[in-house]
C-alpha angles and dihedrals in degrees: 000000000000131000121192123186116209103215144179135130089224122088122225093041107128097254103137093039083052089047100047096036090045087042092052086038087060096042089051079052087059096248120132106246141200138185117207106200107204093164116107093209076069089210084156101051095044084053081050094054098042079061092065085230094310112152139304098064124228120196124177129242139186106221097252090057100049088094094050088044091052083053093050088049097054101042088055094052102276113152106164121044125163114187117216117209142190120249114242096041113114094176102042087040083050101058103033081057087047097057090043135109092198128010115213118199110208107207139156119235089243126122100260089029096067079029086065083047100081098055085051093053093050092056095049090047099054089052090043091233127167101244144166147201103235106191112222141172091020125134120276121251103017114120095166095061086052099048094058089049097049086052096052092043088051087053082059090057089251126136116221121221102239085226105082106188109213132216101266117163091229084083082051092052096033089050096052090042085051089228136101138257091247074066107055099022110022094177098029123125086255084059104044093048085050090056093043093056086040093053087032091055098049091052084057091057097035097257109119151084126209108258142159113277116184088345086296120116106240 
């Protein structure tokens, strides 16, 4: 099983857009996936309940109790869980880095953004975790833009996950309608960069096989 803990100490992020659409990614692939909202705003489990209980499945956890959820889930067949988390939140952010195999920081390639990335990084390195940059909300097609980021990331003693997910309105359509964008646009570019992280992530933890994504080799 393998748990990943979207993580960063800055709101408006994209963490819960990053959790929901990894966590459907893995449930198209076959696995059996979870979210674990750990986030008192509950963005996840009102998505959840604007799905009327169609997969993949939310369920709520104080910050003391991730580690015992994770045990549940497992125990019940679960073999794929991100945990979303509020920003803001040391000690939540903390456990939920602590029972994961891989951290992902959401974070827009914007100025105080990137600025909000060093206090994350901080966090992931005192606890030795393996942990990436994962560029979201950006404009499309802008490398540039992405490359600068990535450099001044790196300076941080971050890595950067080479799959930047941009702000497309489909995650603003998919999300009030409380569906995906596998949903809506099943062979869209939000798709697509979903499936790329996805794909990307499991290679990180030893999960994948190399596979077409978009009609691109990984």
């Amino acid at each position: 099983m393998t748990t990943i803990a979207i993580v960063s100490q800055k709101g408006g992020t994209g963490k819960t857009t990053l959790t929901i659409h990894l966590t459907a990614a893995a449930e198209r692939k076959g696995e059996v996936a979870l979210v674990i909202d750990a986030d008192p705003q509950a963005t996840a489990s009102q998505w959840a309940a604007w799905r009327d209980e169609a997969p993949p499945e939310v369920i709520d956890s104080a910050p003391p109790r991730i580690a015992a959820k994770i045990a549940q889930a497992k125990e019940a067949g679960a073999t794929f869980i991100v945990i979303d988390t509020p920003p803001h939140a040391d000690t939540t952010a903390s456990k939920a880095m602590e029972a994961a195999d891989l951290v992902l920081i959401p974070c827009r390639p914007s100025a105080f953004d990137l600025a909000a990335v060093r206090t994350t990084a901080r966090l992931v390195q005192l606890l030795a975790k393996p942990a990436w940059v994962v560029f979201t909300a950006g404009p499309p097609n802008a490398e540039r833009i992405h490359a600068d980021a990535a450099e001044l990331v790196s300076g941080f003693g971050a890595a950067v996950c080479p799959h930047p997910v941009a702000d497309r309105a489909v995650f603003r359509h998919a999300s009030a309608a409380g569906k995906t964008v596998f949903e809506l646009e099943p062979g869209g570019k939000a798709a697509c960069e979903i499936e790329h992280v996805h794909m990307w992530v499991c290679e990180q933890v030893n999960m994948a096989t190399r596979e077409l994504v978009g009609g691109d080799a990984l």
